[in-house]
C-alpha positions in Angstrom: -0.6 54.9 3.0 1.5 57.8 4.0 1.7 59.5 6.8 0.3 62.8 5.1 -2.5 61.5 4.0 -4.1 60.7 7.4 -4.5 64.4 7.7 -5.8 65.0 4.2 -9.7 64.0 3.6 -10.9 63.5 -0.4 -13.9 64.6 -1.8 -15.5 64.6 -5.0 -17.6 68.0 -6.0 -19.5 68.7 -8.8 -19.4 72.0 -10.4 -22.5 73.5 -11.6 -22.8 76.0 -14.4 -25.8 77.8 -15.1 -26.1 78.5 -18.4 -28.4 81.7 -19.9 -31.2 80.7 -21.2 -31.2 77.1 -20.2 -30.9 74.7 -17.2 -28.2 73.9 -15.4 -25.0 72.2 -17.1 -22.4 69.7 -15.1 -19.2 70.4 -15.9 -16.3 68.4 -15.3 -16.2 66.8 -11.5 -13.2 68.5 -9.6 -11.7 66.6 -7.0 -11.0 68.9 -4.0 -8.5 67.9 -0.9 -9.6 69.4 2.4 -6.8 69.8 5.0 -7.7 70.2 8.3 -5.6 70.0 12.2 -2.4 69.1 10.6 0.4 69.5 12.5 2.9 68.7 9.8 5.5 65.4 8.8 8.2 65.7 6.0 8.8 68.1 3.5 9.5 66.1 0.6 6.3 63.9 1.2 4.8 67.6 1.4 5.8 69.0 -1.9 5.3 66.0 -3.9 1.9 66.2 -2.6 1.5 69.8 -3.5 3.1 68.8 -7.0 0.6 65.8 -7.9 -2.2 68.3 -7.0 -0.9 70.9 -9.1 -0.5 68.0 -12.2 -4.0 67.0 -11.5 -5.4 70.3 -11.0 -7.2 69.7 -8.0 -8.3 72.1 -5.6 -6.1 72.5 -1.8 -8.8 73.7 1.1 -6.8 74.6 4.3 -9.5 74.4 6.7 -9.8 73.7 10.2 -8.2 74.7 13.8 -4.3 74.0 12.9 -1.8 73.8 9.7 1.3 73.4 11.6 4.9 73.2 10.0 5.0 70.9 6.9 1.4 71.5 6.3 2.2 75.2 5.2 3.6 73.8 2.3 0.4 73.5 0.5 0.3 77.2 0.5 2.6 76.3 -3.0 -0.4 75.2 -4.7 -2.1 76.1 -7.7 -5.1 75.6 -6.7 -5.4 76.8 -3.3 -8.0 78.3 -0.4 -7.5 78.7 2.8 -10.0 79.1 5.7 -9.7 82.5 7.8 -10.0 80.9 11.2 -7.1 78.3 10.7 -3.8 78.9 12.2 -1.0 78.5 10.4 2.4 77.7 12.6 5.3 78.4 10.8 9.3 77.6 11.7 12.5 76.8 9.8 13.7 73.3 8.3 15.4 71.0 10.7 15.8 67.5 11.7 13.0 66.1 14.3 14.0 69.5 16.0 17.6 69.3 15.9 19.6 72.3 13.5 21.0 71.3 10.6 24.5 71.8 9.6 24.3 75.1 7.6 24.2 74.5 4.1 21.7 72.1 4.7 19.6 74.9 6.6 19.7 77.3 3.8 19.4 75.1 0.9 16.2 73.8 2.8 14.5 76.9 4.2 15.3 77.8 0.5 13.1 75.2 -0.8 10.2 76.0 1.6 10.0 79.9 1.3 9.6 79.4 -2.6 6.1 77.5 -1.6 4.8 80.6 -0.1 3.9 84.4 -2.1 5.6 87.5 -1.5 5.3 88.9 0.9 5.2 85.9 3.9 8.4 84.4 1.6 10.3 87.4 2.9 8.9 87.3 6.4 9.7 83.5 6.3 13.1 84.0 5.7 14.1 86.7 7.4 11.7 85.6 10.5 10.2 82.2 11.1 13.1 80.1 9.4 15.3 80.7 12.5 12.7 79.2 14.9 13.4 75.7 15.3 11.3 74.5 18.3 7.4 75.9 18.7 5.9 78.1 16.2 5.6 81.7 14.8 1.5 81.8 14.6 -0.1 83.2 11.7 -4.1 83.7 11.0 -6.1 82.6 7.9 -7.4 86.4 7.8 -4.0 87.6 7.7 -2.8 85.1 5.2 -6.2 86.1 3.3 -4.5 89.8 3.4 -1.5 88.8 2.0 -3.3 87.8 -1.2 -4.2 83.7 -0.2 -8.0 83.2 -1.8 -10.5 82.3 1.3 -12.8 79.5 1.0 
């Protein structure tokens, strides 16, 4: 199993309709992945995980204490909510905290600022992208003010 999925937690929710005039309906069972204290692993693993939940349509929740470097990345999907007492750590692309040689650098923080929404892609990279070691901190609630749905 990979490494990102340690972090992730699957359930299975029903979503219930009520219709006027009558009982309640089932419609069609979403499943939804909960994120929670994620500290982060590889960004390819990351965006192929935001891609197969965006082709299956299911639901991203960002909860609990941390989403820490990779992790971010989820803020790319579709489907998304994010929790307003999370904290999100953000910094730029490198190689188990080494720089990369610069094309590398740009193409990658490239990749990773189109996950995010205007306007934390700016702030990414004009900002956080040229921290390499620790974390530039951001709160759920501010996400949530930046336009991120809360869950």
């Amino acid at each position: 199993m990979p490494k990102f999925l340690h972090a992730v937690q699957f359930i299975k929710t029903a979503i219930v309709v009520l219709v006027i005039g009558g009982g309640p309906v089932l419609a069609q069972d979403r499943a939804a992945l909960i994120i929670q204290n994620d500290r982060g692993g590889a960004i390819g693993e990351r965006l192929l995980a935001v891609a197969q939940a965006n082709a299956d349509r299911t639901r991203i929740e960002l909860r609990g204490r941390i989403c820490y470097s990779s992790c971010t990345l989820y803020l790319g999907a579709d489907n998304l909510c994010i929790s307003a007492d999370t904290v999100f750590g953000f910094h730029g692309p490198s190689r188990h905290g080494r720089p990369l040689p610069p094309d590398e650098f740009e193409h990658w923080s490239q990749v990773m600022a189109a996950q995010y929404r205007v306007p934390l892609r700016g702030w990414f990279l004009e900002t956080a992208r040229h921290r390499i070691t620790g974390y530039y901190r951001l709160s759920g609630t501010q996400l949530i003010n930046m336009g991120y749905a809360p869950c």
